[in-house]
Structure formats: structure tokens, C-alpha cells
BAMAR-959210 format. One line per field, with one value per residue (C-alpha): residue number from 1; residue in three letters; x, y, z. Coordinates in pm, 1 decimal. Layout:
BEGIN
zado <- NUM, ...;
nuti <- ALA, ...;
u <- X, ...;
v <- Y, ...;
w <- Z, ...;
% end
This chain:
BEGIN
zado <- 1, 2, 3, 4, 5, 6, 7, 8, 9, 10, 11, 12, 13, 14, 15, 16, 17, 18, 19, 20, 21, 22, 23, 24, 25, 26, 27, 28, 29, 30, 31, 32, 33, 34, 35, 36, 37, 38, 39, 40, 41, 42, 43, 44, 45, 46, 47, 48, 49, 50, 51, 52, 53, 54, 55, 56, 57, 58, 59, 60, 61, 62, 63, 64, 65, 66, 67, 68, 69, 70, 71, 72, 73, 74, 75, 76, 77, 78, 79, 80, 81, 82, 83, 84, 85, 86, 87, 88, 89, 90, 91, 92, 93, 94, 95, 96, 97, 98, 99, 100, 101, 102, 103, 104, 105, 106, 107, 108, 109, 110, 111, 112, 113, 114, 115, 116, 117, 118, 119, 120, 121, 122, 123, 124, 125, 126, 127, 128, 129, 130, 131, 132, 133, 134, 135, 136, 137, 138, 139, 140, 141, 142, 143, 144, 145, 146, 147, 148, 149, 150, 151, 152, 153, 154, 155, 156, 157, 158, 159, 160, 161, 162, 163, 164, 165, 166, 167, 168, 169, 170, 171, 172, 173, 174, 175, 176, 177, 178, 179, 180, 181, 182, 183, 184, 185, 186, 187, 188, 189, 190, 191, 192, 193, 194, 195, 196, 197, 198, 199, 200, 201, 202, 203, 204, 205, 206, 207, 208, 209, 210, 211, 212, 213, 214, 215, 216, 217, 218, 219, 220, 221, 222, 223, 224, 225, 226, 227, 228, 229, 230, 231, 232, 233, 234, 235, 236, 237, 238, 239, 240, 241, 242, 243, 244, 245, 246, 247, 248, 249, 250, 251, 252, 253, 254, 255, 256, 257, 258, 259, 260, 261, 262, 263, 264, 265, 266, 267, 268, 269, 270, 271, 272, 273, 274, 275, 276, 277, 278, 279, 280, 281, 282, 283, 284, 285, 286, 287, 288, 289, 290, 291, 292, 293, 294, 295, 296, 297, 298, 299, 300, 301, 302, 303, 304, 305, 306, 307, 308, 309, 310, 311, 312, 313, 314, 315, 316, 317, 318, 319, 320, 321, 322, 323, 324, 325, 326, 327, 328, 329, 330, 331, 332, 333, 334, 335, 336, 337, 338, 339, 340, 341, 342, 343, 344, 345, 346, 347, 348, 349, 350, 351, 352, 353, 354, 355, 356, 357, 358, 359, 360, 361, 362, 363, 364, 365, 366, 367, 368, 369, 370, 371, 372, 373, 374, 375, 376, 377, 378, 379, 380, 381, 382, 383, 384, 385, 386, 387, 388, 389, 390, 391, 392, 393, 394, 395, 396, 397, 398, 399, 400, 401, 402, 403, 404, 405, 406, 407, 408, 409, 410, 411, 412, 413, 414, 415, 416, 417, 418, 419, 420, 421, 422, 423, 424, 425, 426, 427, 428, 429, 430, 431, 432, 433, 434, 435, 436, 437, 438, 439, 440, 441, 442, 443;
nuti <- UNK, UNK, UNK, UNK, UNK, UNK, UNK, UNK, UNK, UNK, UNK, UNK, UNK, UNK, UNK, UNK, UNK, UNK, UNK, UNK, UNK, UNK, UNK, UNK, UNK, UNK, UNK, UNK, UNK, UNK, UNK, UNK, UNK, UNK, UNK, UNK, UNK, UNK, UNK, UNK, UNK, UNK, UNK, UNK, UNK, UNK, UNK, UNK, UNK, UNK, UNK, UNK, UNK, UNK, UNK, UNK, UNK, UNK, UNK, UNK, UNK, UNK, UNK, UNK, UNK, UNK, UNK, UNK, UNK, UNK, UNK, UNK, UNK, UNK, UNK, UNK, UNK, UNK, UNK, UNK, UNK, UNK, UNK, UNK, UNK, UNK, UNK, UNK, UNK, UNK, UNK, UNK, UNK, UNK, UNK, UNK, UNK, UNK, UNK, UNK, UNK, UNK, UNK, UNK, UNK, UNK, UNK, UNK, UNK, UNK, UNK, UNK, UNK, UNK, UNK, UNK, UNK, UNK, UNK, UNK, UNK, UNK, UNK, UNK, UNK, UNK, UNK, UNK, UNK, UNK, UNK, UNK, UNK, UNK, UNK, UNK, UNK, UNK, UNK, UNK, UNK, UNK, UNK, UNK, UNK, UNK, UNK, UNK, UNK, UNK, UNK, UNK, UNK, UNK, UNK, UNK, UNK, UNK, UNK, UNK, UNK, UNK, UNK, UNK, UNK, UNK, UNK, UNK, UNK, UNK, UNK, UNK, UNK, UNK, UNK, UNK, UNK, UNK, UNK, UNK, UNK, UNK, UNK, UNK, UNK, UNK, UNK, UNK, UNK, UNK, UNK, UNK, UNK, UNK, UNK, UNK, UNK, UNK, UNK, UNK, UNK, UNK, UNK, UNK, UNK, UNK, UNK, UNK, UNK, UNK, UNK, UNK, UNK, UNK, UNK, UNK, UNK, UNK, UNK, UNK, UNK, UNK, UNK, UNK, UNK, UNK, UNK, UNK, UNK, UNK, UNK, UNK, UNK, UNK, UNK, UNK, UNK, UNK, UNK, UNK, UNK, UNK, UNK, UNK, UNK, UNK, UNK, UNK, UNK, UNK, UNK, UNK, UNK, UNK, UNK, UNK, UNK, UNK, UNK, UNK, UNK, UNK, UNK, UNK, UNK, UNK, UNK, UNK, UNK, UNK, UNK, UNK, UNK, UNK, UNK, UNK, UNK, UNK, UNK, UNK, UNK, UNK, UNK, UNK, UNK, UNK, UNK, UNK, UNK, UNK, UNK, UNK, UNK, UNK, UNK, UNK, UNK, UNK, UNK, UNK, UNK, UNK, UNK, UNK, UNK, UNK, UNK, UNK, UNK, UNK, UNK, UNK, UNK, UNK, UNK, UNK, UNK, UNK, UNK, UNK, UNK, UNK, UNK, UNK, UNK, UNK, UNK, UNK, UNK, UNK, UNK, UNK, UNK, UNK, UNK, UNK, UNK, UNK, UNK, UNK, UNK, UNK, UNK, UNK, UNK, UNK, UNK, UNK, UNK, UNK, UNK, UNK, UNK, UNK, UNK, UNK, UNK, UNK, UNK, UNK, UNK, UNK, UNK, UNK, UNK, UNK, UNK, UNK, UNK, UNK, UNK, UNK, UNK, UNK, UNK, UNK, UNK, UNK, UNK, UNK, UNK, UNK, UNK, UNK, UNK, UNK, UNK, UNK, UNK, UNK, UNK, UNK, UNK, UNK, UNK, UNK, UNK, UNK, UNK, UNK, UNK, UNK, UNK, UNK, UNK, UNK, UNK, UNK, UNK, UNK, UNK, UNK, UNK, UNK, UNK, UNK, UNK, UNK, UNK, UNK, UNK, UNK, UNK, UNK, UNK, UNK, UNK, UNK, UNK, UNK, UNK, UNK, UNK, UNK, UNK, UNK, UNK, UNK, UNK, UNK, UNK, UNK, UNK;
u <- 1247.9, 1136.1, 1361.3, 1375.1, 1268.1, 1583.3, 1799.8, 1685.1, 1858.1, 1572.0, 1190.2, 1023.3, 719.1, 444.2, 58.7, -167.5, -454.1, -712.4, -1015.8, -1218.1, -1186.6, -864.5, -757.0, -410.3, -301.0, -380.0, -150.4, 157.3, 94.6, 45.2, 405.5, 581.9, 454.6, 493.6, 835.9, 970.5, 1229.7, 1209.4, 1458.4, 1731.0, 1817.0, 1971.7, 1658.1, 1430.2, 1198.6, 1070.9, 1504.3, 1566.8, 1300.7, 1377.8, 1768.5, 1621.2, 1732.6, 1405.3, 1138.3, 804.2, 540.6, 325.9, 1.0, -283.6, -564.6, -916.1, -1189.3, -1476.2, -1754.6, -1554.5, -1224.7, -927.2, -615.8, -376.1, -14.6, 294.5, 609.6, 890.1, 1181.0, 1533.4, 1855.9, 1987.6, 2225.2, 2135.5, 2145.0, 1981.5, 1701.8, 1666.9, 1651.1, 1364.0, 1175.9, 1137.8, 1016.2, 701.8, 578.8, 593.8, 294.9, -26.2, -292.9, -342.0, -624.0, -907.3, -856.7, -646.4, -390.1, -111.6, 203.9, 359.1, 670.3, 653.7, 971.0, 1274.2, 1390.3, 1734.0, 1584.0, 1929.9, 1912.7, 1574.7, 1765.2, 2071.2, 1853.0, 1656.1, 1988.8, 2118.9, 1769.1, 1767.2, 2173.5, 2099.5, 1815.7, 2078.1, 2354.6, 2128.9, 1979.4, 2352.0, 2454.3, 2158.1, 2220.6, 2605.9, 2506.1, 2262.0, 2513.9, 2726.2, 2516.4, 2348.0, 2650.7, 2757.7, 2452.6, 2399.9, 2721.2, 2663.1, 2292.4, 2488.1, 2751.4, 2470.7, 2219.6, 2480.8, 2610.8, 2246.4, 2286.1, 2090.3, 2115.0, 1990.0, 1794.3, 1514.1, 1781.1, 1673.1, 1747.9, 2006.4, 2377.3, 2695.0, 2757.9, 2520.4, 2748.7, 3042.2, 2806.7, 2729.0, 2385.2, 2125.7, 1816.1, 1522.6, 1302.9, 1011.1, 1079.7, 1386.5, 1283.9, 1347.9, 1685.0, 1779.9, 1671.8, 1929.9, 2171.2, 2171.8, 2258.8, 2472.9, 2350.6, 2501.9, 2359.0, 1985.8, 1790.8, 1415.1, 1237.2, 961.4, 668.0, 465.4, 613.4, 991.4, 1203.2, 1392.6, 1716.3, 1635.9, 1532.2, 1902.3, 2055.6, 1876.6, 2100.5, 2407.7, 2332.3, 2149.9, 1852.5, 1653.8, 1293.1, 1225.7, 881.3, 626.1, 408.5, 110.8, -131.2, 91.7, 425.0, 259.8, 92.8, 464.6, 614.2, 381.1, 451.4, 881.4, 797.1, 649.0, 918.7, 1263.7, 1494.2, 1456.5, 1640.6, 1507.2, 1181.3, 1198.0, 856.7, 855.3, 627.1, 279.3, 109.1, 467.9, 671.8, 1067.5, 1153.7, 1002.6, 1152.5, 1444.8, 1811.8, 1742.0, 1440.6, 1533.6, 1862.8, 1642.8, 1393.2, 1649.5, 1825.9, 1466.6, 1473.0, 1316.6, 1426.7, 1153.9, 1101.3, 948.5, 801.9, 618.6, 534.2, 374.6, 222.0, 20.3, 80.9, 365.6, 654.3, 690.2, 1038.7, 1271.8, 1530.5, 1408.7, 1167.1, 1247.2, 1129.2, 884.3, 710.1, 690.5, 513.8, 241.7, 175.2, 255.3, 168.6, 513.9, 605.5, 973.9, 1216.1, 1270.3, 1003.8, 1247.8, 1312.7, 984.9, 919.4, 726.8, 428.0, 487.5, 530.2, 202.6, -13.9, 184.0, 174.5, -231.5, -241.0, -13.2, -141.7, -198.4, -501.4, -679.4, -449.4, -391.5, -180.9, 162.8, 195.2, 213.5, 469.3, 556.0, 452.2, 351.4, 34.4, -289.5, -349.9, -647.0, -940.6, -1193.9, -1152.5, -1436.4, -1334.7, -1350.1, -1570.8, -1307.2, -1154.0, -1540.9, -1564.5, -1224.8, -1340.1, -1706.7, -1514.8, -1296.0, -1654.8, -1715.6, -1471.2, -1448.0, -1383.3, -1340.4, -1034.3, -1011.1, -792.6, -915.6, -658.9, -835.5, -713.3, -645.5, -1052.0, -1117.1, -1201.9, -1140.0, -843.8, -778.7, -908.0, -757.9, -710.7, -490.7, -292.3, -192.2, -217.3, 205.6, 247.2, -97.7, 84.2, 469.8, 307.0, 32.4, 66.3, -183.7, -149.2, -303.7, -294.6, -485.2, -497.6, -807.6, -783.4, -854.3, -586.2, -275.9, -40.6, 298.9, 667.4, 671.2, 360.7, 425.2, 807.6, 546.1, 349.1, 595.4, 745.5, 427.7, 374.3, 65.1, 1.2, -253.5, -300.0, -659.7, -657.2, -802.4, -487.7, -133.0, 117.1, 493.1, 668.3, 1014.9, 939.2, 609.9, 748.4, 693.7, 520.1, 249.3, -58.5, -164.7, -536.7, -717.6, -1009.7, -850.8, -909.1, -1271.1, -1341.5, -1270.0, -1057.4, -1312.0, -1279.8, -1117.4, -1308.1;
v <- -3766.6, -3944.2, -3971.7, -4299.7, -4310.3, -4562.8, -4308.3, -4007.9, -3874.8, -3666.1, -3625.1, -3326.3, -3343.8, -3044.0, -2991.0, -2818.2, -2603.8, -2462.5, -2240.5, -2419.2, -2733.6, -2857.3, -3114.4, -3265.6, -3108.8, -2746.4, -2807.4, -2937.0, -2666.3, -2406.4, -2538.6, -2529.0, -2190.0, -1998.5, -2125.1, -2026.8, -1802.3, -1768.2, -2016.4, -1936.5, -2127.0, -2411.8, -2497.3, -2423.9, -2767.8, -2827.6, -2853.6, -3028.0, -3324.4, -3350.3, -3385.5, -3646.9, -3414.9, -3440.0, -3695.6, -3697.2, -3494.5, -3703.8, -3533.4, -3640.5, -3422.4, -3460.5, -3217.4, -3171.2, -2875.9, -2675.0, -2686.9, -2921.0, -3104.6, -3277.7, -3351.8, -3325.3, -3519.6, -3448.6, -3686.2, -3521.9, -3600.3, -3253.0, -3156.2, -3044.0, -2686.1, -2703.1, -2937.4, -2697.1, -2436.3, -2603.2, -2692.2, -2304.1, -2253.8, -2450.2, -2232.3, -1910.6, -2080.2, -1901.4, -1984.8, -2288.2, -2255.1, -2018.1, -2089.1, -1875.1, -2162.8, -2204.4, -2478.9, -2544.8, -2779.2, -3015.7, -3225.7, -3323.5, -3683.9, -3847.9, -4154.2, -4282.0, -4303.6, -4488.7, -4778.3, -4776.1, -4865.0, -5146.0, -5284.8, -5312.0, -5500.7, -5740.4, -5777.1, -5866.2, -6113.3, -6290.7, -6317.4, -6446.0, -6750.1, -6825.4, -6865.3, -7035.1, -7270.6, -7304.0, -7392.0, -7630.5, -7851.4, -7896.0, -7942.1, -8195.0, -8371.2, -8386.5, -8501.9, -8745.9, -8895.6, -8876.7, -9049.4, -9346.7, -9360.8, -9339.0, -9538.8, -9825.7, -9764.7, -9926.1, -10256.9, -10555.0, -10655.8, -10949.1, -11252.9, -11019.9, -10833.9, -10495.4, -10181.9, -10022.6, -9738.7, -9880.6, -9782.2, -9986.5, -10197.8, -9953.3, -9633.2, -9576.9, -9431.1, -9572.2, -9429.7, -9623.9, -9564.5, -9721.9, -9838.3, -9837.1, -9554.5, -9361.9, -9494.8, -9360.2, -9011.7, -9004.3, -9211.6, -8893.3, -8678.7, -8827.3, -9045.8, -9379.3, -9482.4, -9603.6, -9895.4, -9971.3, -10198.4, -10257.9, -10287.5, -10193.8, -10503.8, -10411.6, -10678.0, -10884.2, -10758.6, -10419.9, -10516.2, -10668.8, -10379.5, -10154.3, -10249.3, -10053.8, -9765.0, -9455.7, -9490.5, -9246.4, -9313.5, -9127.3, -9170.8, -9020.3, -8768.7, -8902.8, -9189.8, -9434.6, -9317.0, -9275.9, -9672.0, -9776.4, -9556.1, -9674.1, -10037.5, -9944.5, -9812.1, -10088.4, -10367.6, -10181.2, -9943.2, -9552.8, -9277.6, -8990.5, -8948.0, -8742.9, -8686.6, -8580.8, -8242.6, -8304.6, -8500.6, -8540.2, -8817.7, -8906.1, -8995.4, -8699.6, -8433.0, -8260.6, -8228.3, -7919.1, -8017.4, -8371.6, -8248.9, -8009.8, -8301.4, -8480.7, -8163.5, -8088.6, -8463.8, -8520.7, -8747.2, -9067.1, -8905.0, -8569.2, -8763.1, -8954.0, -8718.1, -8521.5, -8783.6, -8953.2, -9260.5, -9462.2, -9671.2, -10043.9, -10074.4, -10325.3, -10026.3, -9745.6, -9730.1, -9866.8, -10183.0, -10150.0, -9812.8, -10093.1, -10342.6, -10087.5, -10140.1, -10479.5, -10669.0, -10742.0, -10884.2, -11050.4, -10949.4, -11210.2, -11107.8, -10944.9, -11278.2, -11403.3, -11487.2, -11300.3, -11472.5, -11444.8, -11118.6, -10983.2, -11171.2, -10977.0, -10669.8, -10681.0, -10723.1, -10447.4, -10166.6, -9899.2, -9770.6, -9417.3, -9142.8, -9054.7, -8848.4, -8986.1, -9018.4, -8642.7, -8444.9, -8066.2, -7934.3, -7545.3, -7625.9, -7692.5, -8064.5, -8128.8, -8170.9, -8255.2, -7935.2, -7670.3, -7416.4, -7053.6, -6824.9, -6646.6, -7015.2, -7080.1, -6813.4, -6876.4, -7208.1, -7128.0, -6896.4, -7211.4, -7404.3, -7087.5, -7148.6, -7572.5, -7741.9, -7367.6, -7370.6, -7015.4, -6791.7, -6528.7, -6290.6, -6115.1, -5787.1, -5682.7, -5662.9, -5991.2, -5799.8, -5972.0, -5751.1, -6027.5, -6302.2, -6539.4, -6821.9, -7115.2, -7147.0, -6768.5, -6751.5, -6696.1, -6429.5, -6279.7, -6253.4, -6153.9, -5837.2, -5773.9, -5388.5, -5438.2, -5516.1, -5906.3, -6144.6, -6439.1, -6677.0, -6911.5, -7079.9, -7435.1, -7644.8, -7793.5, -7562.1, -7556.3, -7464.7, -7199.8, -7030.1, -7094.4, -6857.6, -6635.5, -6575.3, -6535.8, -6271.7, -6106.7, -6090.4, -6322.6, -6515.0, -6789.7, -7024.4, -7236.9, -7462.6, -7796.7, -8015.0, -7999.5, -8112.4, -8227.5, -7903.4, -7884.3, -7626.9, -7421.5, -7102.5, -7001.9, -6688.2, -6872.1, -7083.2, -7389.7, -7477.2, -7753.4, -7980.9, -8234.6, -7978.8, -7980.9, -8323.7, -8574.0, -8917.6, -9207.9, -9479.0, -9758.1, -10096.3;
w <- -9221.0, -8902.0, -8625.1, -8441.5, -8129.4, -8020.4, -8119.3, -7899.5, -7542.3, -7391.5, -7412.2, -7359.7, -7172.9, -7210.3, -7070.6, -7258.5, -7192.4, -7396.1, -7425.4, -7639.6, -7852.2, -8045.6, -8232.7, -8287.2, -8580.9, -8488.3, -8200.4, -8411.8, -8649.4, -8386.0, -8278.4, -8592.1, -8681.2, -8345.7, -8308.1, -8675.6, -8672.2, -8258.1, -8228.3, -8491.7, -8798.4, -8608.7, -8377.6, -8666.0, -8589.0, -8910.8, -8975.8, -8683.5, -8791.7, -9147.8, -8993.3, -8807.7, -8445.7, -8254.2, -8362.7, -8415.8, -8190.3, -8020.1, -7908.1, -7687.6, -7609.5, -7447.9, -7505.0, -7247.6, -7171.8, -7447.4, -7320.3, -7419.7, -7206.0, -7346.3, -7356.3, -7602.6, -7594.1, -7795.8, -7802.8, -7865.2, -7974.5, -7926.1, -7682.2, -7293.2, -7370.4, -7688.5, -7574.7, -7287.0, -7529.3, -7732.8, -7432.2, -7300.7, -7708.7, -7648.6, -7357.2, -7603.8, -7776.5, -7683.3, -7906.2, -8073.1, -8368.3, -8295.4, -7960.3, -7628.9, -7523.9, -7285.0, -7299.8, -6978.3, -6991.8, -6724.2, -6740.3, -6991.4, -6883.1, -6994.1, -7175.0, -7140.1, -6755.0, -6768.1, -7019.5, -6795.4, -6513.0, -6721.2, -6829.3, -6457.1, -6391.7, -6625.9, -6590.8, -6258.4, -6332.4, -6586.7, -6366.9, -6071.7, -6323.4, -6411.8, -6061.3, -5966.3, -6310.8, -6196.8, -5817.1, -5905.0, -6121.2, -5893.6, -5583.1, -5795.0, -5857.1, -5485.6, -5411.8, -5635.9, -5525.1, -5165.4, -5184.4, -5387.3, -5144.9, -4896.9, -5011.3, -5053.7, -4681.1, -4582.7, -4427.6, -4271.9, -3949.2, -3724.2, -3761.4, -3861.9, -4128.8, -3995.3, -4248.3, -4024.3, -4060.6, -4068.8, -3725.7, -3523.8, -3304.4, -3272.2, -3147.2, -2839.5, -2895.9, -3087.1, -3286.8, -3385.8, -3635.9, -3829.3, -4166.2, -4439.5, -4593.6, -4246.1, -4261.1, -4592.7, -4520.7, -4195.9, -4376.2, -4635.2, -4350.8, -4250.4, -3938.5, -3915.8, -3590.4, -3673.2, -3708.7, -3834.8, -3623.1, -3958.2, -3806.2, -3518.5, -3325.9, -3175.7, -3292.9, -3019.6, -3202.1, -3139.6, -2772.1, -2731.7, -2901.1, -2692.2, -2360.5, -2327.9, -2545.5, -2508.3, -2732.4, -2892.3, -3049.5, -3363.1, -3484.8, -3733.7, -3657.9, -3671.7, -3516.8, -3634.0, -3480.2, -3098.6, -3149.8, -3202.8, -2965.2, -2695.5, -2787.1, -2776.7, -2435.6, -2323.0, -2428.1, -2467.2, -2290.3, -2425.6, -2326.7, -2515.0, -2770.7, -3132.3, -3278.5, -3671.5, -3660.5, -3663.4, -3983.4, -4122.8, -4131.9, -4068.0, -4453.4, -4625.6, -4341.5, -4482.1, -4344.1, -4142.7, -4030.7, -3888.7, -3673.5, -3506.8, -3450.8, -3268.2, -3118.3, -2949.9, -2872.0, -2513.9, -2223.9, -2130.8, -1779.7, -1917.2, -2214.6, -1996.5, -1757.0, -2043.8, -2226.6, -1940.0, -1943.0, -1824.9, -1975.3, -1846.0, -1993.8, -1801.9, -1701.4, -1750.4, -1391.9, -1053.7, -994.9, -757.4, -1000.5, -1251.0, -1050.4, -974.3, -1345.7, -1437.7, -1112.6, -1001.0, -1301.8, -1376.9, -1606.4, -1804.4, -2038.1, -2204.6, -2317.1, -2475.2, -2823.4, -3027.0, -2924.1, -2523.4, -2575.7, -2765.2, -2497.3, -2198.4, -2415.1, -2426.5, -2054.6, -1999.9, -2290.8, -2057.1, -1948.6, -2089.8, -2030.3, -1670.1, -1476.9, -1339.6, -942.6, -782.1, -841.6, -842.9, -1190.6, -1290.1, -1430.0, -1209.9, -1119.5, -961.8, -1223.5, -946.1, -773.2, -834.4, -1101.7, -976.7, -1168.0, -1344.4, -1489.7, -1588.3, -1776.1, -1945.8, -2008.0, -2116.3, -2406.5, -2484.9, -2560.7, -2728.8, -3014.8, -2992.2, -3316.9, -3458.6, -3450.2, -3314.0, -3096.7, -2822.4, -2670.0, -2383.5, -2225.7, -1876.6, -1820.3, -1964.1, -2344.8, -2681.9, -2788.7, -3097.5, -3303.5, -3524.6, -3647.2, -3447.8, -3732.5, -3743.7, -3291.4, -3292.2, -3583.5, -3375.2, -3032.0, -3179.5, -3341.4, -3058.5, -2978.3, -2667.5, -2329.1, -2309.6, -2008.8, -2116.2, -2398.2, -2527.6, -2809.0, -2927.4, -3004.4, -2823.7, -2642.9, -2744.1, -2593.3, -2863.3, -2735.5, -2371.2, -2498.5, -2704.7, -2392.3, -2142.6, -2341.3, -2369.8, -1982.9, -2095.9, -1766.6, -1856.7, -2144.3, -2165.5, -2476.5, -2545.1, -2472.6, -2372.6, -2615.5, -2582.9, -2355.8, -2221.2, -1939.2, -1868.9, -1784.2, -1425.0, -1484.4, -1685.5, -1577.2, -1825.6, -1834.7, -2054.6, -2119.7, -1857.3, -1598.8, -1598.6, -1719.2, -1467.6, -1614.4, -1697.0, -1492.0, -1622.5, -1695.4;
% end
């Protein structure tokens, strides 16, 4: 009688070694016979198997160059002692067939510790579906509720009968966005304040809107959103500026990721200051900043039609990106100065690695001490365990890296372009393209 293996405690675990070859049945029957009668009556094996005690031998053996290996496992439903017992038997064995052997026991394992442990695991992965399974029903129903309370908070307003919140006319700040489907995706969390102007073309309800409230332009992230951001600076009163992250738009962006849009939102000065080129809103600039730009123009253009207003708009689209007049800034301003060797060679690398889209962190000797790619530059410089004190890479420098840097001790940055920053820290120096290159003249 077999025992089954389902029904065993322990399994004894032997090696064996032998001088010369063996097969599988000399080794049972070299442990059935050697042990007969060693044992006693009561851990006589051939007994304990037919009782269905200990199960069947399993043997495993390899013969090379004359000599054998091999393993034996016994599973056992015996007691501790008496499995103990049986295990010591097997070493007593010391010739299997014709041939000089030795058993050495080399563990007896609790089979019912190694099932405990599976049915924790999988009692874990089962109560972690159900709670996942019970979450999701009833985060599904909130939500589902709160989108159709949402989406039917969505309302028209003006002439133009602008997707806008509930809120519009009793808040006291205002944020504008592009199209409907923007103003779903704040409605949903819960931002009751916005209005789509629909279109590239700001709306002269937005315009009027505008006056009076603190007004924040939220815009994609892409080509798109800076065309109609550019054409909101030019005609309306802003306050602050909210870019989606870069390629991605405002109605795909989820909850946590549009607050901290907003929360990171930037006021017009710095905006423009960063951006190069310079808003021609009616309230937003002293008057006589504005008339640098616009030729002293009035005010009432405000008041145009739509028509009025695209002709004055062409005359005043701004020219190629140019710096605003001086003011005190940490980075380097004057692109017509000479470089100095040491910024040549800095930017001689940056040619180096153009359109690679490739890092270089240089050492106190001006040595490569990393490379990588832009994408991976920040996970790079948080786990650098060098010393580094300059940065060349091509792409647009961030306020993260500028952070990354400064806690670093890295002391100058040379990229392609500068991007949207709240503060370059004072103990770094920002280098780009626009240093070298001299602005085109305008036409």
C-alpha cells in the first residue's frame, strides 16, 4: 500500500555516494534490507509502507566516470522522534549493490510549514482581490454619481454660450480654458470657477469677464495651448498662467495632476519674463510699457468687434522671442558678449550631444563622470555618488533640476533652452543656445 503524498508531515532528504555505478532499485533494496530488524518491529519500513506510514522512495541518481550521485526522499507521516529515528537508519547503509556506498541525511522538512506558508500567500492574494472588488463598487458608484451631478452642473454663458461652472459670476477668480471638454474634467473636481473661450479667438465675453477677477490661464501643453495663450495675453487681463505638462492636455490630466497644475500656477510678470515676449493686455502693464509695443495705442480696443480686433491683433503679434527690458536676473544676459574658453568648451560638448537627446555630468576637472539619457538626467543626479559641478545636456532646464542641482552643489547648467522656472537658485549659473546665438533681427 502506497502512501499519499497529501497525507505526509515530513520528508526526509538523503545524498548518496557511490563507488561505482547504481541503479535505482539496488538502492531501495539496499534500504529495505540494511535496515531490517535495525530499527525494531515498529520502524520495520517494508511495515511502515504497507501501513501506509512513510510513502514511497523516490530515488534519483546520476552515474559518471564510474561513480554514482543521487538523492532519496522519503516522505513521512511518522511522528518527530520516530521520523528522526528513521532518518539516522539511512546513514547505517554502506553498500548499495556490488558497490562501497555512503547515505548522508541532509535535511527532514515539516511539509506542513511549507503549506501553511502557501495558504497565508494565496489567503492574502484573495483577500486583497476582495477589497480591491469591494472598493471599486463603491468608488464607482460615487463616481458615477458625482460626474452626473457634474456633468449636469455645466452651463452656457454669454452671447457666445460659452461651456462654463456654475460659479462664474459669483467667484472672484476666474480660470480659462480652451474647450468644453476642459471644463468637464475641472467640473469633476470639483472647480466651479472656469470658462472655455472655444477657439483660438478670446471671446469678448470672456474679455468683459476678465475685469474684476483674478484670472488664471490654463492651457494645453502643447503648440496649441502657447498660440492661444499668446493671443489671451494680448487682448485680456491675466493674473497667473497654468500650463498642462508637456504634450498633455487639460481634459485627459487627472485630479491630482490638475490641482498641482494650478497650485504651480505662475504670475504674468514671471511668465513673461520667462517666456520672452511681452503681454499687451489693457491692465496688466503700465501704460507707457505698453505703448513701447503697441505705438501708444488707446484702450478702447478692448471694445472692438471681432473683426477690429484680429486686424490690431496681426499688427501687434509680437516679434521673435526677445528678452524683456533689463532687469536683475541670476542667469547671464548678454548673448553678444565673447564666451570665455571654459563656457566654449561647455558649449562645444552641448553641440556634442544636439538632437541626441543626451546628458553629460562633468566632474570637478571638467571629466564625464555620467551619461544618460534626458529622460533619465533627474533619477541620474538624485543617486550620483560623485562629486559633479556642471551639467550639459540637451533639452530644456527645469525648476526640478535647477532643486536637483542645487542640492548637488552642481553650480552650472548649459542646455538648449530655458523652460517655465519659479526661481534659479543663487548658487547656480543657467547657460543656453540664446547665449551664443545672437536674436535675429526683426523684419
Amino acid at each position: 500500500m502506497t502512501n499519499d503524498p497529501s497525507a505526509a508531515k515530513y520528508e526526509v532528504r538523503a545524498r548518496i555516494t557511490a563507488e561505482g555505478v547504481i541503479d535505482k532499485p539496488d538502492v531501495v533494496g539496499a534500504v529495505f534490507g540494511q535496515t531490517e530488524g535495525l530499527l525494531g518491529d515498529e520502524l520495520d519500513l517494508r511495515d511502515l509502507q504497507k501501513s501506509g506510514r512513510i510513502g514511497r522512495i523516490e530515488v534519483e541518481i546520476d552515474s559518471r566516470k564510474g561513480k554514482s550521485e543521487g538523492e532519496i526522499v522519503i516522505p513521512s507521516s511518522l511522528d518527530q522522534v520516530e521520523t528522526a529515528i528513521l532518518a539516522s537508519g539511512l546513514e547505517t547503509v554502506d553498500r548499495i549493490g556490488p558497490c562501497r556506498a555512503k547515505i548522508e541525511v541532509i535535511s527532514v522538512d515539516d511539509i506542513r510549514i511549507t503549506k501553511r506558508q502557501k495558504v497565508v500567500e494565496r489567503a492574502k492574494e484573495i483577500l486583497a482581490r476582495l477589497q480591491e472588488e469591494s472598493k471599486g463598487v463603491g468608488v464607482d458608484l460615487t463616481e458615477a454619481v458625482r460626474k452626473a451631478v457634474q456633468v449636469e452642473e455645466i452651463t452656457t454663458y454669454g452671447s457666445e454660450h460659452l461651456p462654463a461652472g456654475p460659479n462664474i459670476d459669483q467667484a472672484d477668480a476666474l480660470i480659462v480654458v480652451e474647450g468644453r471638454s476642459d471644463v468637464l474634467n475641472l467640473l469633476r473636481c470639483g472647480i466651479k470657477n472656469v470658462i472655455a473661450v472655444e477657439g483660438t479667438s478670446v471671446p469678448q465675453t470672456v474679455k468683459d469677464l476678465s475685469r474684476g477677477k483674478t484670472v488664471t490661464a490654463f492651457t494645453d501643453g502643447d503648440r496649441a495651448g502657447e498660440l492661444i495663450l499668446r493671443e489671451m495675453l494680448q487682448t485680456m487681463d491675466l493674473d497667473f498662467v497654468a500650463r498642462a505638462p508637456r504634450g498633455s492636455e487639460v481634459e485627459e490630466l487627472t485630479q491630482k495632476q490638475l490641482l498641482k497644475c494650478l497650485r504651480n500656477k505662475i504670475p504674468i510678470n514671471q511668465y513673461l519674463e520667462m517666456s520672452g515676449f511681452e503681454s499687451t493686455g489693457a491692465t496688466r502693464e503700465p501704460r507707457e510699457e505698453r505703448s513701447e509695443e503697441g505705438g501708444g495705442r488707446p484702450d478702447r480696443r478692448e471694445e472692438r468687434g471681432p473683426g477690429g480686433r484680429r486686424d490690431e491683433r496681426e499688427r501687434e503679434r509680437p516679434l521673435p522671442p526677445r528678452a524683456m527690458p533689463p532687469a536683475p536676473a541670476p542667469a547671464p544676459s548678454a548673448p553678444a558678449a565673447p564666451l570665455s574658453p571654459e563656457l566654449q568648451r561647455y558649449f562645444d560638448l552641448l553641440a556634442s550631444v544636439e538632437n541626441a537627446s543626451r546628458t553629460l555630468v562633468l566632474g570637478e576637472n571638467d571629466e564625464v563622470v555620467a551619461e544618460t539619457p534626458v529622460k533619465d538626467m533627474i533619477e541620474t543626479l538624485s543617486g550620483l555618488a560623485v562629486p559633479a559641478k556642471t551639467i550639459v545636456f540637451d533639452g530644456i532646464v527645469s525648476q526640478r533640476l535647477l532643486d536637483v542641482a542645487q542640492e548637488k552643489g552642481i553650480g552650472l547648467v548649459v542646455a538648449t533652452r530655458l523652460g517655465p522656472i519659479g526661481k534659479i537658485p543663487d548658487q547656480v549659473r543657467v547657460y543656453t543656445k540664446a547665449d551664443i546665438a545672437p536674436p535675429a533681427p526683426a523684419r
